[in-house]
C-alpha positions in Angstrom: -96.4 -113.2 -81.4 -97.7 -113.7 -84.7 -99.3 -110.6 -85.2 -96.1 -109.2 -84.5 -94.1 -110.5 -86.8 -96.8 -109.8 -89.4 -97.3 -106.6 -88.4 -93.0 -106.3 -88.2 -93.3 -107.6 -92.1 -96.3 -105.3 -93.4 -95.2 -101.9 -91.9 -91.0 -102.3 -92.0 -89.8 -105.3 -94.0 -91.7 -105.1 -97.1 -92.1 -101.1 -96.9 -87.9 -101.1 -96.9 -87.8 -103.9 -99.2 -89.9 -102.2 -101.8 -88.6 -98.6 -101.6 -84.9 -100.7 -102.1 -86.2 -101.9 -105.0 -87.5 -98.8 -106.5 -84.0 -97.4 -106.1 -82.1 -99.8 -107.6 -84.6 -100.1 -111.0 -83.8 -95.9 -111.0 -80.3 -96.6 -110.8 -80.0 -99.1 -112.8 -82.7 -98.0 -115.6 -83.5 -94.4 -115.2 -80.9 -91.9 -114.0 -78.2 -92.2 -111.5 -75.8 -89.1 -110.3 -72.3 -89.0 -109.5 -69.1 -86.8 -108.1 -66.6 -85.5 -110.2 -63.3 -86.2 -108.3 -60.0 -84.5 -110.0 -59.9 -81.4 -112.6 -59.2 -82.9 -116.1 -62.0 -82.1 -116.9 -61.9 -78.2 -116.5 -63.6 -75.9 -117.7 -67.1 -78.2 -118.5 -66.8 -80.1 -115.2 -65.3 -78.9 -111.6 -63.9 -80.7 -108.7 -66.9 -81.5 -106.4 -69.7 -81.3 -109.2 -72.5 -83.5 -109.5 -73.4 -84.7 -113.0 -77.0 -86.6 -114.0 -76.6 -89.7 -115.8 -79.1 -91.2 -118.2 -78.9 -94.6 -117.8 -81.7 -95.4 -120.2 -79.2 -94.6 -122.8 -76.6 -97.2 -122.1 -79.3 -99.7 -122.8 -80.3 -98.1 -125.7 -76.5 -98.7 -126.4 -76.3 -102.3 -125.3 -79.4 -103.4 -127.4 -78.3 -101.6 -130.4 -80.7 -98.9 -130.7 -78.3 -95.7 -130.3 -74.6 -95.4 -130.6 -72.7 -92.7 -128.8 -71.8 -89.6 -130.5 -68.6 -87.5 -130.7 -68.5 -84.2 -128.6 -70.7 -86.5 -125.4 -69.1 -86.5 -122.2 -68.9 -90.3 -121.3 -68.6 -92.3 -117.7 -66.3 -95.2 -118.5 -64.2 -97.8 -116.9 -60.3 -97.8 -118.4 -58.8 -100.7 -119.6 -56.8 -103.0 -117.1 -53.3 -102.1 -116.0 -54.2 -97.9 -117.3 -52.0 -95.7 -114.7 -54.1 -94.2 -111.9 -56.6 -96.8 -113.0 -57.5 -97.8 -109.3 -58.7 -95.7 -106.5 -58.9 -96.0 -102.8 -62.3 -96.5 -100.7 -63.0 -93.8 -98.4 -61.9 -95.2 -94.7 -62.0 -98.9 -95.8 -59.2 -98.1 -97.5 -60.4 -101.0 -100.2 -58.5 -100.5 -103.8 -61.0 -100.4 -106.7 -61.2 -100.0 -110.5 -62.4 -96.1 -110.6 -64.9 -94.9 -113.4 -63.7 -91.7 -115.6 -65.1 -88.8 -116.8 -63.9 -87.6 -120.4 -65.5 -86.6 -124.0 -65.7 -88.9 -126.5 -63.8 -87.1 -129.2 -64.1 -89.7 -131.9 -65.8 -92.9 -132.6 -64.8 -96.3 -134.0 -64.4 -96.0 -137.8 -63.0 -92.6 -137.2 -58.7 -91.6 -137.9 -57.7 -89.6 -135.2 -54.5 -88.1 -133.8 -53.1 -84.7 -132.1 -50.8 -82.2 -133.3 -49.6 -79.9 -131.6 -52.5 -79.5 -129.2 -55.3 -79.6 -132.2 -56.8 -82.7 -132.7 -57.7 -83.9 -136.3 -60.9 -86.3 -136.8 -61.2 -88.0 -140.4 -58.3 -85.4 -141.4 -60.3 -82.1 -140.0 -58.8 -80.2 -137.0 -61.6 -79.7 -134.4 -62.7 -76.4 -133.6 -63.1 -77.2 -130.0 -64.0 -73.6 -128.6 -65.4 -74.9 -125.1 -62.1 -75.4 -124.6 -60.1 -72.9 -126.4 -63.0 -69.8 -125.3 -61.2 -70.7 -121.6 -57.7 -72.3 -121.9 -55.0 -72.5 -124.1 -53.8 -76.6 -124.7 -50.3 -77.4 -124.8 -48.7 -78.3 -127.7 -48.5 -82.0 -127.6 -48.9 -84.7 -130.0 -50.3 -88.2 -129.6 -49.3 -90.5 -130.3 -45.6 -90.9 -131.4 -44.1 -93.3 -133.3 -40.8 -94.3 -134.3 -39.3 -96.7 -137.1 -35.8 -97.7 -137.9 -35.3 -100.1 -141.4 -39.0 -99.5 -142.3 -40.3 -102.3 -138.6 -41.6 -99.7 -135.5 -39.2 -99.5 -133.0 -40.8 -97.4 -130.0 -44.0 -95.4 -129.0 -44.7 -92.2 -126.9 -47.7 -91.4 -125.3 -48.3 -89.1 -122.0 -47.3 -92.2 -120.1 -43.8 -92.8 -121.5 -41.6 -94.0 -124.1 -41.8 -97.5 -124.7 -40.2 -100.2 -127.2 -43.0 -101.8 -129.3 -41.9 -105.9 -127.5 -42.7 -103.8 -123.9 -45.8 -102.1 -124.8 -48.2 -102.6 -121.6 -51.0 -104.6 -122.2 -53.5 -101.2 -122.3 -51.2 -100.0 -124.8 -51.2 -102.9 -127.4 -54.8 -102.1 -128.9 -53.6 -98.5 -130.1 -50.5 -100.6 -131.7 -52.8 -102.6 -133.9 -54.9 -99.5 -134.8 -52.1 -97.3 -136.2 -51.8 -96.7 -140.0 -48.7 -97.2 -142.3 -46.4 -94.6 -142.0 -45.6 -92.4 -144.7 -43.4 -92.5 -147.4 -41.1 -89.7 -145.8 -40.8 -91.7 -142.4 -40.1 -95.2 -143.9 -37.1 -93.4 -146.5 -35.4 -91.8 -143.0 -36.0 -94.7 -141.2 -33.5 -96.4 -143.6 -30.6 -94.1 -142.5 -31.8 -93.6 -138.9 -34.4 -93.8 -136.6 -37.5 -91.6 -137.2 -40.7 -90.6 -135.9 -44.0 -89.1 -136.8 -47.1 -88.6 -135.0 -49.2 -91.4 -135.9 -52.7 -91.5 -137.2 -55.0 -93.9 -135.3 -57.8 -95.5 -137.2 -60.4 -96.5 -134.2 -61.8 -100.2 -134.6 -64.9 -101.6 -133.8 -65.7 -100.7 -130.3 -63.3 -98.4 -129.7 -63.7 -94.5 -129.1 -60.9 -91.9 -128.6 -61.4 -90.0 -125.2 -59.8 -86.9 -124.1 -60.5 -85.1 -121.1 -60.6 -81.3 -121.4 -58.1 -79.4 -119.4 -55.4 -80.3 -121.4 -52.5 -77.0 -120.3 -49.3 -77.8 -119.3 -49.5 -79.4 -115.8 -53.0 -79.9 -116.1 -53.9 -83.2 -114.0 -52.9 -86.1 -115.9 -54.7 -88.3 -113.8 -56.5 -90.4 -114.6 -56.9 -92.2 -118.1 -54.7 -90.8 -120.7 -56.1 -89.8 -124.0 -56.7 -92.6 -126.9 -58.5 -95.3 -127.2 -60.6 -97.0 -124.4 -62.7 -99.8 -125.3 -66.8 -99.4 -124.8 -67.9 -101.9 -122.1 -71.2 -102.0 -119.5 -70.4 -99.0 -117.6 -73.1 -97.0 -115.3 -73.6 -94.6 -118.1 -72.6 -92.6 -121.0 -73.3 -89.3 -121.3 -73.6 -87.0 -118.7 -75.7 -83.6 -117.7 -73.8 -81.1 -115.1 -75.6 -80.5 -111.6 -74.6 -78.6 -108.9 -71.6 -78.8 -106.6 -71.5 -81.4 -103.9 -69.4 -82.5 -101.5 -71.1 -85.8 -100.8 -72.2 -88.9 -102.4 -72.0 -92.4 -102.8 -70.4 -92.7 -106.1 -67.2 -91.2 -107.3 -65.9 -90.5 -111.2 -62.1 -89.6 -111.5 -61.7 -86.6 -114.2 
C-alpha cells in the first residue's frame, strides 16, 4: 500500500501540483489573456477578442518603477456603486465586480474635459485618428456643471443629472477635482442658473478613461468616461489576439 500511495504522490499529486503552480506564477507574473465582452471599445477591440496582458508591468507599476502612459489600453476594476459595475457568472449565476477595458486618455496631474466630442488634455484637443479614421463621435461634453449665486448646484455626466448633496459615492472624487469656474459662469450664475463644461484636474492616482466607440448609441455599458482610481488590477495594458469565443476570464468594454 505504501508504494502506492508513493507512487500515487510522485507520478499525479506532485506532477499536478507543480504544473498548478507554474500557472498561477504566469498569471500572476508573466502574462495572462482575457475576453473582450461588449463593443465600447470598437474599432481597436471587438466583441469576442482575446487580448495579451503583461502582467509584469503592473508590478513594475506597484513598486514604482513605470507609471502608465496616456493613449495604453488599461484592464481596470471601477469604483464601487459605477452602473453596470457588476456582472453575472456564467450558469452560477453568482454577481461579481467585472474588470473593464478602456484607454487611458490622461493621467493624474493632467486637466482634462470633452467638448463636443474632442477631448482637450492640458488645454490641447487630441488628434485621436484611431478613432476618427473609422467613426465619427457624438457631440457630447463631460462633464457639466452648473452654478447658481457663485455655490455648484448640479452635475451631468452620461449617467444623469444629479444635485451636488446626491452625488453617488463614485461620482464625489470628480466633484473635488473640478477647477473654478470662470469668470463668465460665476457673473450669470448671479442672475440664473448656469452651466459650463467643466475642466477636471486629475489627482494623484487618478486617470481619465474613455472607451473608444463613442457614436450616438454606442454601448454605454460599462464604466462611464472620467476618472477611475488606479488599484491592483490583473493588468494594465493590453496587446490584441485573435477572436475567441471561450475562456476563463471576461473584461466588459
Amino acid at each position: 500500500m505504501k508504494a502506492f500511495w508513493d507512487y500515487l504522490f510522485k507520478e499525479w499529486f506532485r506532477q499536478v501540483g507543480e504544473a498548478l503552480l507554474v500557472a498561477f506564477l504566469v498569471t500572476t507574473f508573466v502574462f495572462t489573456t482575457v475576453g473582450v465582452v461588449g463593443q465600447s471599445m470598437f474599432p481597436t477591440l471587438r466583441n469576442g477578442e482575446r487580448v495579451l496582458v503583461p502582467k509584469w508591468e503592473t508590478w513594475l507599476v506597484r513598486f514604482g518603477l513605470k507609471e502608465w502612459r496616456r493613449g495604453e489600453i488599461a484592464i481596470l476594476k471601477p469604483p464601487e456603486g459605477t452602473p453596470y459595475g457588476t456582472a453575472r457568472f456564467p450558469v452560477l449565476g453568482f454577481s461579481f465586480r467585472a474588470f473593464f477595458i478602456k484607454r487611458i486618455v490622461a493621467v493624474p496631474g493632467d486637466e482634462v474635459y470633452v467638448e463636443r466630442g474632442v477631448v482637450h488634455v492640458n488645454g490641447v484637443p487630441l488628434l485621436e485618428t484611431h478613432i476618427t479614421d473609422h467613426l465619427s463621435p457624438w457631440p457630447d461634453s463631460f462633464p457639466g456643471v452648473c452654478y447658481k449665486d457663485g455655490r455648484m448646484t448640479r452635475i451631468i455626466t452620461q449617467q444623469g443629472d444629479f444635485p451636488v448633496d446626491l452625488l453617488p459615492a463614485y461620482l464625489k472624487p470628480l466633484k473635488e477635482m473640478l477647477l473654478p469656474p470662470s469668470e463668465g459662469v460665476l457673473k450669470r450664475s448671479r442672475l440664473e442658473e448656469s452651466c459650463e463644461v467643466g475642466r477636471i484636474r486629475l489627482k494623484k492616482g487618478y486617470y481619465f478613461v474613455m472607451g473608444d466607440n463613442r457614436t450616438l448609441g454606442a454601448p454605454r455599458t460599462p464604466a462611464p468616461s472620467g476618472p477611475c482610481p488606479w488599484r491592483p488590477s490583473p493588468g494594465g495594458p493590453a496587446s490584441s489576439g485573435g477572436p475567441s469565443s471561450c475562456g476563463t476570464k471576461r473584461a466588459s468594454a
